[in-house]
N, C-alpha and C positions, 0 to 999 in steps of 0.2 A: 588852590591849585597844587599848592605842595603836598598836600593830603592824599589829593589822589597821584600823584606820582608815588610815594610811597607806597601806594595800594597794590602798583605795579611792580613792585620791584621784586626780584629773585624771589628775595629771601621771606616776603608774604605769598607770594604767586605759589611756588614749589610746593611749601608745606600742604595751604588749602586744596590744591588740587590731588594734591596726595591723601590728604584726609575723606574729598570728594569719591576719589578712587578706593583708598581700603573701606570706606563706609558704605558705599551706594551700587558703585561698577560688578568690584568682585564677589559681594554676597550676592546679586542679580546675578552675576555670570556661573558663579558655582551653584545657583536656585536651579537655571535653566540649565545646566550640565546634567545635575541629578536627576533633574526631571526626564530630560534625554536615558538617564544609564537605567532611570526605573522601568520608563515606557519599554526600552529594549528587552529586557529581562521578564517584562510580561510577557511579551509576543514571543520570547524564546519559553518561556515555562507553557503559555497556548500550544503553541508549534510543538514542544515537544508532547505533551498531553494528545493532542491529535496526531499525530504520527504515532503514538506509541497504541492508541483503541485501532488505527487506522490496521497495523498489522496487527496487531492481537487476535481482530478478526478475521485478516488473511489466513494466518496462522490455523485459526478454529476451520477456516474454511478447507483449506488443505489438508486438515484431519477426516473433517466430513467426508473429504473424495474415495479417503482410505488411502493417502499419500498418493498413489499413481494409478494411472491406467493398468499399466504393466503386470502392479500385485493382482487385478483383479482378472486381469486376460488371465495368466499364468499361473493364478492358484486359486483363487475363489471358484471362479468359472469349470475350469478341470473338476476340483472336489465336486462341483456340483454335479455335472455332466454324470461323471463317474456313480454320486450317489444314485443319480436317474436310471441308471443301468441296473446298479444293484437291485433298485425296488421294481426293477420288471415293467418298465412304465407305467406305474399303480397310478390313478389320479392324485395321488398326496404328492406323489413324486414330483408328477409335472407338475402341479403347484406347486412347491418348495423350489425348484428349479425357478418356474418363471418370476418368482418371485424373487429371487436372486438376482437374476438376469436384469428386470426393473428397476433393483435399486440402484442400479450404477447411473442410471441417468438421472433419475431422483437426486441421487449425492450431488452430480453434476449439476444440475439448476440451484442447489441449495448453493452450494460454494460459490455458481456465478452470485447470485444475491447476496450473500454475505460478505464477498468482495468487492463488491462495487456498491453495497447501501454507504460506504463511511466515505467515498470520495468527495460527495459535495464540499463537505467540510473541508479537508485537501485540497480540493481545487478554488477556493476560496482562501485561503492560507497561504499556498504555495505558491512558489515562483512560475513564471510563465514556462520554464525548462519542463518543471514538476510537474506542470498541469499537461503538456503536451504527453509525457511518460506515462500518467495517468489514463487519459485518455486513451493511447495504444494500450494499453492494460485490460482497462473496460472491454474495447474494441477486439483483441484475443480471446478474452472471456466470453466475450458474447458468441465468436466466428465456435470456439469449443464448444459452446452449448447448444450450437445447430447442429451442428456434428454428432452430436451425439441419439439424435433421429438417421440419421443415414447407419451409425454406426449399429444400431441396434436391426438395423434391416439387413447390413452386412455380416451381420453377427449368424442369422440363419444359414447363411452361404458358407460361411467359415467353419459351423461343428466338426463337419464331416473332415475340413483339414485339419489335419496334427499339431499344426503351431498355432491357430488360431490368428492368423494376423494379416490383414487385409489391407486395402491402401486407404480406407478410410482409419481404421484403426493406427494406422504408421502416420495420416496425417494428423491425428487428436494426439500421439505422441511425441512429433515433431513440435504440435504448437502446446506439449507442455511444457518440452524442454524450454520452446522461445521464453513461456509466461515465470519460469522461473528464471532466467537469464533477465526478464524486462523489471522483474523484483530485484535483483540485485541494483540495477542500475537508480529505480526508486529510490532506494534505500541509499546509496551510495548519492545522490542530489540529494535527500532528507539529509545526511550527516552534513553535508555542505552547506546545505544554507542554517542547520543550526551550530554551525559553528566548530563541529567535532572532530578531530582529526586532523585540524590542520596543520 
């Protein structure tokens, strides 16, 4: 009986349990820390790897459009018109002409698909904030790309005016402005949940 009262006492108890603890507790508890700090920094190097193809392709897609409607009302369109006049309405004309004409909506279906193929990925990733701004994104994309049959119909009505610019044409450039304003705010949740900025 005396044996194990000794077994008890402080000065055997303290040490063991201390040995118990730096041997066994804290290399388990610093194992499953790092494991935590490694997993995190995956999904942050994921996260940012798709966020960063996510706009690369927005980016590519906004080029394709030829940056804005605007450029294309106000100076492609004009130059063209104008060369149509020069050649006397030859048939090369109007065909050079309508073929100009055409490609802006062509741009416009291209940049819708190139901005919205990369979201699955993002809305798979992202936060539930992310995936709703996503969403509205798509959803302007898509509402600009029907627009752009109306627009082309409105476009015959509008030659013969001098400014060129009609209410469907004001509303594709109302909802560019939105779709670059709802990228900002993307971008601005992407910085946030990987951490940038804070």
């Amino acid at each position: 009986m005396a044996d194990e009262v000794q077994w008890l006492t402080p000065s055997v108890v303290v040490p063991a349990v201390s040995v118990l603890v730096a041997s066994v507790i804290v290399p388990l508890l610093l194992h499953w820390l790092r494991g935590r700090r490694e997993q995190a920094a995956r999904v942050f190097e994921v996260r940012r790897e798709v966020y960063s193809q996510y706009f690369k392709k927005y980016e590519e897609a906004a080029v394709a459009v030829g940056n804005d409607y605007e450029e294309f009302s106000q100076v492609t369109l004009k130059q063209e018109f104008y060369k149509l006049l020069q050649a006397g309405n030859s048939p090369e004309a109007v065909v050079a002409f309508q073929s100009a004409v055409g490609e802006f909506p062509h741009k416009i279906q291209d940049a819708h698909r190139r901005a919205t193929e990369e979201t699955t990925v993002v809305k798979i990733l992202g936060s539930t904030e992310l995936l709703k701004l996503t969403q509205e994104f798509e959803e302007l994309n898509h509402e600009i790309l029907k627009m752009s049959s109306k627009w082309l119909a409105e476009l015959q009505e509008t030659l013969s005016n001098p400014d060129m610019e009609g209410p469907v044409a004001k509303e594709m450039q109302r909802k560019g402005r939105d779709a670059a304003e709802l990228k900002e705010k993307i971008i601005a949740q992407m910085r946030a949940e990987l951490g940038v900025g804070k």
